[in-house]
Backbone as CSV, one residue per row, in Angstrom:
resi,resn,N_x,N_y,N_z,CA_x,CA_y,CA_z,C_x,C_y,C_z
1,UNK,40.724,7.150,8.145,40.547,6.235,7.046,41.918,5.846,6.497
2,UNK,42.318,4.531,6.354,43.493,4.258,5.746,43.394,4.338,4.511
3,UNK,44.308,4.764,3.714,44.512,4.556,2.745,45.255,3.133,1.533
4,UNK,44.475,2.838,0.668,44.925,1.767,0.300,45.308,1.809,-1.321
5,UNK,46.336,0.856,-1.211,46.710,0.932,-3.109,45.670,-0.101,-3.864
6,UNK,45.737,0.157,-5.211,45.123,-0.542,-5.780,46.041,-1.225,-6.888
7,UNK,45.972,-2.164,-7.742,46.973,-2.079,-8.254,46.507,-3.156,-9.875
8,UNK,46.404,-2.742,-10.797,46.387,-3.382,-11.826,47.124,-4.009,-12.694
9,UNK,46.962,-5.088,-12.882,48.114,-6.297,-13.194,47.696,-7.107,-14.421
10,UNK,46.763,-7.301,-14.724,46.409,-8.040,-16.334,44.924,-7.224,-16.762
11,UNK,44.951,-7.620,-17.944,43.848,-6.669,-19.080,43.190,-7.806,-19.942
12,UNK,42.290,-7.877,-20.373,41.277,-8.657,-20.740,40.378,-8.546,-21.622
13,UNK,39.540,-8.421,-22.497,38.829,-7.811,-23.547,38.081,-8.253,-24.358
14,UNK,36.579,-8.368,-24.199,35.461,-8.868,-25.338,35.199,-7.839,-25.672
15,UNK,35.094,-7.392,-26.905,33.980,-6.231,-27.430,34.144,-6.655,-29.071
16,UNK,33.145,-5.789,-29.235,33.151,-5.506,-30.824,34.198,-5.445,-32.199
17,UNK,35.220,-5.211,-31.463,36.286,-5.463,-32.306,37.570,-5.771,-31.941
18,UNK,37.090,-6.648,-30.898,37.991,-7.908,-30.691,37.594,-8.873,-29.685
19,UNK,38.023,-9.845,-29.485,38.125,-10.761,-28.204,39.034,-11.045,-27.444
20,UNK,40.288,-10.412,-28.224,41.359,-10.422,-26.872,41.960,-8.976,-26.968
21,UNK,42.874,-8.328,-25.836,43.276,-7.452,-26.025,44.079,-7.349,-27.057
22,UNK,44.933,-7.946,-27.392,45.886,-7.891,-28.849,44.914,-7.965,-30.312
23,UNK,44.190,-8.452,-30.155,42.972,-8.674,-30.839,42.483,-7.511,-31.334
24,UNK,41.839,-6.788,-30.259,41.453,-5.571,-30.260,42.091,-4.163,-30.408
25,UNK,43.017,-4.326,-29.922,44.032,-3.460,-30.213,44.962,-3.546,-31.832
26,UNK,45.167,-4.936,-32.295,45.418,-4.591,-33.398,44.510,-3.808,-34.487
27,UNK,42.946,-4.035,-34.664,41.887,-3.680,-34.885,41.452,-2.218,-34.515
28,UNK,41.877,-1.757,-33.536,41.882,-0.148,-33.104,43.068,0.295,-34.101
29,UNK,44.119,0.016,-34.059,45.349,0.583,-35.063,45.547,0.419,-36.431
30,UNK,44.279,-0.372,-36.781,44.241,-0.290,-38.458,42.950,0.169,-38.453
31,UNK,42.028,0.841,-37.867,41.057,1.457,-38.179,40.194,0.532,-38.373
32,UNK,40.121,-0.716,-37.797,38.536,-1.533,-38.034,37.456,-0.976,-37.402
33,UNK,36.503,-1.230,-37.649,35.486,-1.046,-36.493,34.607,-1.932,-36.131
34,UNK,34.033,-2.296,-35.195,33.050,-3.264,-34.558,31.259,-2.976,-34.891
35,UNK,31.230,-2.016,-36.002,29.665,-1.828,-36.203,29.601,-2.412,-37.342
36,UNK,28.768,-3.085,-37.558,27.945,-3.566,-38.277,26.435,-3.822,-38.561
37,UNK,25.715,-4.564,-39.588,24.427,-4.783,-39.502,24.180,-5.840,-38.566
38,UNK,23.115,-5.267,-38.068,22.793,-6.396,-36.132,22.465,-7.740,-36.756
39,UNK,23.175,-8.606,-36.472,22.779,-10.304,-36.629,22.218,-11.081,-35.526
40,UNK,22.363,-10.571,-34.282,21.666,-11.210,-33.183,20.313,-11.635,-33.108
41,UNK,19.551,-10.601,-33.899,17.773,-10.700,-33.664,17.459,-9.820,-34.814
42,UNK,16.464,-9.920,-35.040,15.844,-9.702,-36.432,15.359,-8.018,-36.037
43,UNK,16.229,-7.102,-36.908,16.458,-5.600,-36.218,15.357,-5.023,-38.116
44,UNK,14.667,-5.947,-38.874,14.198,-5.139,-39.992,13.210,-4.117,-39.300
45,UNK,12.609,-3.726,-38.400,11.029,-3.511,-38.129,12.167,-2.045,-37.460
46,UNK,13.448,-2.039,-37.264,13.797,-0.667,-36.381,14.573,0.015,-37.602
47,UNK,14.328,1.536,-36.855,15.149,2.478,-37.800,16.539,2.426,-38.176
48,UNK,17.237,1.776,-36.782,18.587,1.681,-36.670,18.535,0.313,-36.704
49,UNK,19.295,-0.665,-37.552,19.648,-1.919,-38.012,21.314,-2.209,-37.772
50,UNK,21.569,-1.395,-37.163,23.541,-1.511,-37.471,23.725,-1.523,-35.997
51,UNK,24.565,-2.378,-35.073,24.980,-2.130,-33.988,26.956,-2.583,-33.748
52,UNK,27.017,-2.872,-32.618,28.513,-3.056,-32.225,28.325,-4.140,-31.599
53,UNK,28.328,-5.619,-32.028,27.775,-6.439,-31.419,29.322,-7.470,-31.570
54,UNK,29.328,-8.209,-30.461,30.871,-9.327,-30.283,30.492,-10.284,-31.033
55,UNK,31.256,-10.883,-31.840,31.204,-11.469,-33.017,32.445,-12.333,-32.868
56,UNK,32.371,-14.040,-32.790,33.730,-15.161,-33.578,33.695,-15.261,-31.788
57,UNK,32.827,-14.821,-30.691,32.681,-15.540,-29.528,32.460,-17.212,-29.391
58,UNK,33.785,-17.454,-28.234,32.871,-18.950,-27.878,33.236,-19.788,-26.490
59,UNK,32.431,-19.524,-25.939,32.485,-19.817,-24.341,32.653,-20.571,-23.660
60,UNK,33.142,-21.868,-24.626,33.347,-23.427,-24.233,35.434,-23.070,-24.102
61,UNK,35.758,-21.856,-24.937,37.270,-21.485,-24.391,37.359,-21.153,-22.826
62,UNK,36.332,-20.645,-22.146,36.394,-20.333,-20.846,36.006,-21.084,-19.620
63,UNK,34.893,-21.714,-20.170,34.210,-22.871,-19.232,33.394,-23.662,-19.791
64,UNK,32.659,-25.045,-19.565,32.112,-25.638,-20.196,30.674,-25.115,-20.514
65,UNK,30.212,-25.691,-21.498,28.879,-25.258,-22.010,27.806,-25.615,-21.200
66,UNK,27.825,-26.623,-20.502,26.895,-27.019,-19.180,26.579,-25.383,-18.168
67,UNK,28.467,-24.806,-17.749,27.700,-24.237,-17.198,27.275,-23.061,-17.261
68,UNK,27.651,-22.493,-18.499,26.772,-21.070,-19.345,25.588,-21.221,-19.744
69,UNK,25.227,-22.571,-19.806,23.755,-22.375,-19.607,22.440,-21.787,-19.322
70,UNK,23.701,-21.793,-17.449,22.549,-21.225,-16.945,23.067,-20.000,-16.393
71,UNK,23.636,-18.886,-17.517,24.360,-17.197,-17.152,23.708,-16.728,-18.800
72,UNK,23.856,-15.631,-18.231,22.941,-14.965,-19.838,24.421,-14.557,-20.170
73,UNK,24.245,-14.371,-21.628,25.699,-13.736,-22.185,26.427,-12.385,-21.758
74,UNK,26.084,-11.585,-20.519,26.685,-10.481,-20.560,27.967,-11.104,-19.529
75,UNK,27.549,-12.007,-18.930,28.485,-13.018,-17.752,29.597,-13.572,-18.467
76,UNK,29.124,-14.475,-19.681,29.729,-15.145,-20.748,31.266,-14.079,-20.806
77,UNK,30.793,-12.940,-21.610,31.584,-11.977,-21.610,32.418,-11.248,-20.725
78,UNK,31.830,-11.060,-19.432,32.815,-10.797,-18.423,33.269,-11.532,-17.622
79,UNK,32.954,-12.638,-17.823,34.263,-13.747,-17.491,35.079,-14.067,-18.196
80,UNK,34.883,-14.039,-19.655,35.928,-14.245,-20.670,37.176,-13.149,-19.931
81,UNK,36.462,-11.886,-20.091,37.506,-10.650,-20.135,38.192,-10.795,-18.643
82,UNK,37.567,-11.297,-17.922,38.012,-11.640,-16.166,39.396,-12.197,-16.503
83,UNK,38.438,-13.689,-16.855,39.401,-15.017,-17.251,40.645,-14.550,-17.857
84,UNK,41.031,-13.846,-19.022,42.016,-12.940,-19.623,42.902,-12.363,-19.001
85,UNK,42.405,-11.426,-18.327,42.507,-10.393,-17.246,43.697,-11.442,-16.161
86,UNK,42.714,-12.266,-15.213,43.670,-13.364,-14.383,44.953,-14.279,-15.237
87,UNK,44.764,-14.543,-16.360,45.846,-15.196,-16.845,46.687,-14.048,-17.052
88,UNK,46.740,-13.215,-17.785,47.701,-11.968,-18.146,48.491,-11.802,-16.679
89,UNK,47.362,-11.869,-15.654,48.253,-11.319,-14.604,49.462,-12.599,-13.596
90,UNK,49.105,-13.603,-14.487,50.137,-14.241,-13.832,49.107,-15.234,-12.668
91,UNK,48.177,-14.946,-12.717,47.560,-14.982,-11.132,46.786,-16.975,-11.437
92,UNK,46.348,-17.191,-12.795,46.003,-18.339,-13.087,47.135,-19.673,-13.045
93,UNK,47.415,-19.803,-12.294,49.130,-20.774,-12.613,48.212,-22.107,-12.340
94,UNK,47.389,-22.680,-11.470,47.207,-23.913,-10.760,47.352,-23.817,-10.039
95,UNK,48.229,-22.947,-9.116,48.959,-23.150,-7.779,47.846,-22.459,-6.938
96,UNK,47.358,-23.178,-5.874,46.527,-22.850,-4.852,47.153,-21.693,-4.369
97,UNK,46.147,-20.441,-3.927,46.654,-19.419,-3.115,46.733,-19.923,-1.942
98,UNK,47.498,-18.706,-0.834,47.075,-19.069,0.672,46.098,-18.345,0.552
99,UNK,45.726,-18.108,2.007,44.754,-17.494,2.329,45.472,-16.249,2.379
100,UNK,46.411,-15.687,3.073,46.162,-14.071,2.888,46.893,-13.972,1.551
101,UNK,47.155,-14.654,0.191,46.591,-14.117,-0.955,45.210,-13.832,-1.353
102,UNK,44.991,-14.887,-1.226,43.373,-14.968,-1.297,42.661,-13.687,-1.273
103,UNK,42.889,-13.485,0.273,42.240,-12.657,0.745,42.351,-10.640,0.037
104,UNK,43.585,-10.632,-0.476,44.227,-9.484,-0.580,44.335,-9.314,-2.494
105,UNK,43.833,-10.285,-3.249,42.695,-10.558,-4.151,41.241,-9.786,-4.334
106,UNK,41.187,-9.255,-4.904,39.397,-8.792,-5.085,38.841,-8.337,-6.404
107,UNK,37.602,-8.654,-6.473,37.193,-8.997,-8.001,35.911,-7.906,-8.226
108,UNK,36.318,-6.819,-9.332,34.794,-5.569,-9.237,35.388,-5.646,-10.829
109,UNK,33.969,-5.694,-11.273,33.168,-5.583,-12.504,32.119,-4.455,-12.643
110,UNK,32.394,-3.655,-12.945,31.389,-2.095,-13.137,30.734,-2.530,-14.776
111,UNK,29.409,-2.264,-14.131,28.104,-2.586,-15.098,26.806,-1.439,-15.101
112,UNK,26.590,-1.337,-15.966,25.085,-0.593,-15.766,23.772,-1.758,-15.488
113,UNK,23.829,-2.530,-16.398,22.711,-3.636,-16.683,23.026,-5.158,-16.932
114,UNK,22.405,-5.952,-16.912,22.722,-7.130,-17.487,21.566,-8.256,-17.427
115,UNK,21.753,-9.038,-18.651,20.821,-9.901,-17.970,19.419,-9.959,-18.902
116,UNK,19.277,-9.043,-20.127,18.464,-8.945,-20.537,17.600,-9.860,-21.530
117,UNK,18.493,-10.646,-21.894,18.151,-11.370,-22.896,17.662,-12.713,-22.381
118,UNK,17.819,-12.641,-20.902,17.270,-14.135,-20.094,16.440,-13.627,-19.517
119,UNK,16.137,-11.960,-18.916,14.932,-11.780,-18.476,13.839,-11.501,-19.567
120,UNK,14.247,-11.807,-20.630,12.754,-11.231,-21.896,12.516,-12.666,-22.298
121,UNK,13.422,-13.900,-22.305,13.368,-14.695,-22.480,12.452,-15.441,-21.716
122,UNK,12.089,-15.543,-20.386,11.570,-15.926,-19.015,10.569,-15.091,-18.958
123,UNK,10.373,-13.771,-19.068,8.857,-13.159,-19.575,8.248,-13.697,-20.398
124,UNK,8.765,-14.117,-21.483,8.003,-14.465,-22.345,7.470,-16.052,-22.026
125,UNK,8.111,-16.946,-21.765,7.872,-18.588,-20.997,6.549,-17.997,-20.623
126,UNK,6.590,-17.139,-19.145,5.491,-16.912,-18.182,4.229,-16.566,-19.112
127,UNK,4.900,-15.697,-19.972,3.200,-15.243,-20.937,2.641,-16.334,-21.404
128,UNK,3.167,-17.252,-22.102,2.772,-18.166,-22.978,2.771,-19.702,-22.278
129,UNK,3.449,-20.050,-21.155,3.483,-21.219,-20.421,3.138,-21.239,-19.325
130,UNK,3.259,-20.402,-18.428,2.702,-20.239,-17.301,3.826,-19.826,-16.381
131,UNK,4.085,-19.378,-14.888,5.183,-19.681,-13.655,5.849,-20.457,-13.837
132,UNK,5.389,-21.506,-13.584,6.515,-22.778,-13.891,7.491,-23.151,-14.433
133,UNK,7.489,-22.395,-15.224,8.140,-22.237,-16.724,9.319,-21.278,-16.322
134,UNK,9.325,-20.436,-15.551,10.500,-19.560,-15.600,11.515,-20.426,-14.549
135,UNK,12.957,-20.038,-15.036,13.789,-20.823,-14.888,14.322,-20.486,-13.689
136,UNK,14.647,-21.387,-12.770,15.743,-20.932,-11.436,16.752,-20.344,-11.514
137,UNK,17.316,-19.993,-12.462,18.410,-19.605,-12.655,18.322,-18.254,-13.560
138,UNK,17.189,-17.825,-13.206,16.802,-16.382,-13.442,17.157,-15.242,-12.532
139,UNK,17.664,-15.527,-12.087,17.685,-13.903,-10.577,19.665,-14.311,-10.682
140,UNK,20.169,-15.590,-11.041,21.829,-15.233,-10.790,21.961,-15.418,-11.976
141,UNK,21.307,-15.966,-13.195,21.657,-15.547,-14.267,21.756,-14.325,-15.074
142,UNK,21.094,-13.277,-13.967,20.539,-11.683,-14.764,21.076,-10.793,-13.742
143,UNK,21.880,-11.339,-12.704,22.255,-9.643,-11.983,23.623,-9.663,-12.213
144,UNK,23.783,-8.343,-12.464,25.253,-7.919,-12.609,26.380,-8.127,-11.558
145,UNK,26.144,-8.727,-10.488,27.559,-9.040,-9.968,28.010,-10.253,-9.923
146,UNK,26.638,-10.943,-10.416,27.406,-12.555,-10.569,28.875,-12.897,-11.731
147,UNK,29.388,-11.767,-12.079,30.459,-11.932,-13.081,31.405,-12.061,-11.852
148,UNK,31.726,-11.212,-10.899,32.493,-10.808,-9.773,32.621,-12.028,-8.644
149,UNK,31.073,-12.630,-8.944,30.808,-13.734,-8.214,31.401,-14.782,-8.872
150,UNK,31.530,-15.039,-9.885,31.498,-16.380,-10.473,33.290,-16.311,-10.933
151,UNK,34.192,-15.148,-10.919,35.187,-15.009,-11.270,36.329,-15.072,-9.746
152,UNK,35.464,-14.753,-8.404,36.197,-14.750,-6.946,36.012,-16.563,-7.075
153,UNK,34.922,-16.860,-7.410,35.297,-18.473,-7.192,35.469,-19.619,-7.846
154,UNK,36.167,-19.139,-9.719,36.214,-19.940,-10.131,37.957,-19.919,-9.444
155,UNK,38.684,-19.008,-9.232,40.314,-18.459,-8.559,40.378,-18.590,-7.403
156,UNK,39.439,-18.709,-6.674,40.034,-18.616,-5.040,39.910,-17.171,-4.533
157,UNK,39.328,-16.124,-4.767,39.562,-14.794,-4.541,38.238,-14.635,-3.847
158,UNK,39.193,-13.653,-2.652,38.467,-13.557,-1.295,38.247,-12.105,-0.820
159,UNK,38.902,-10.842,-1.287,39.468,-9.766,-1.194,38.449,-8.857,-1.701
């Protein structure tokens, strides 16, 4: 088995208490924190009402609104942090790669889940509208590697 380097070159960052790494990091060093009372969805009916939710997001900085459309927000987010990530590293210039850049390029996004809020969304269509109703863009809008996917080819990355 050969052995191979890996090598990390830019950093990137949506979360709770921040949206960029400087962002976030200033916010880690004065003691902010990213919990708050949940504003996403109406949390009165649960015990726990307070979460760590990304907040002052907006996805028309990364790509147009056409085509987040059709990606549920966990994508939104890890392309932001991708997108970040590739500029920090120098790697976003304009300048076309070759191919064995390209190739020697590679794009992993470690996830547990994703996708949830377009698959409850599309359950629910089906309950109340019928099949028809659920959207095509349900199966690459909800799996977790389309971040990996959608970040090798908005760059050219082949690796």
């Amino acid at each position: 088995m050969t052995r191979r380097r890996v090598v990390v070159t830019g950093l990137g960052l949506i979360s709770p208490v921040g949206n960029t790494v400087a962002e976030g990091w200033a916010n880690l060093i004065a003691g902010k924190t990213g919990i708050a009372n949940v504003t996403k969805f109406d949390a009165s009916a649960l015990a726990c009402r307070f979460a760590g939710e990304v907040k002052g997001f907006n996805v028309e900085e990364y790509f147009p609104a056409k085509e987040a459309r059709h990606m549920d927000t966990f994508i939104h987010y890890g392309m932001a942090a991708s997108i970040q990530a590739v500029r920090d590293a120098g790697l976003a210039t304009g300048d076309a790669l070759t191919e064995d850049e390209a190739e020697r390029i590679g794009v992993m996004v470690g996830s547990g889940i994703g996708g949830l809020p377009m698959i409850e969304h599309n359950y629910k269509e089906y309950h109340e509208r019928g099949a028809r109703r659920i959207s095509p863009f349900l199966i690459p809008a909800s799996i977790i590697n389309m971040i990996s996917g959608h970040v090798s080819i908005q760059f050219g990355f082949q690796g």
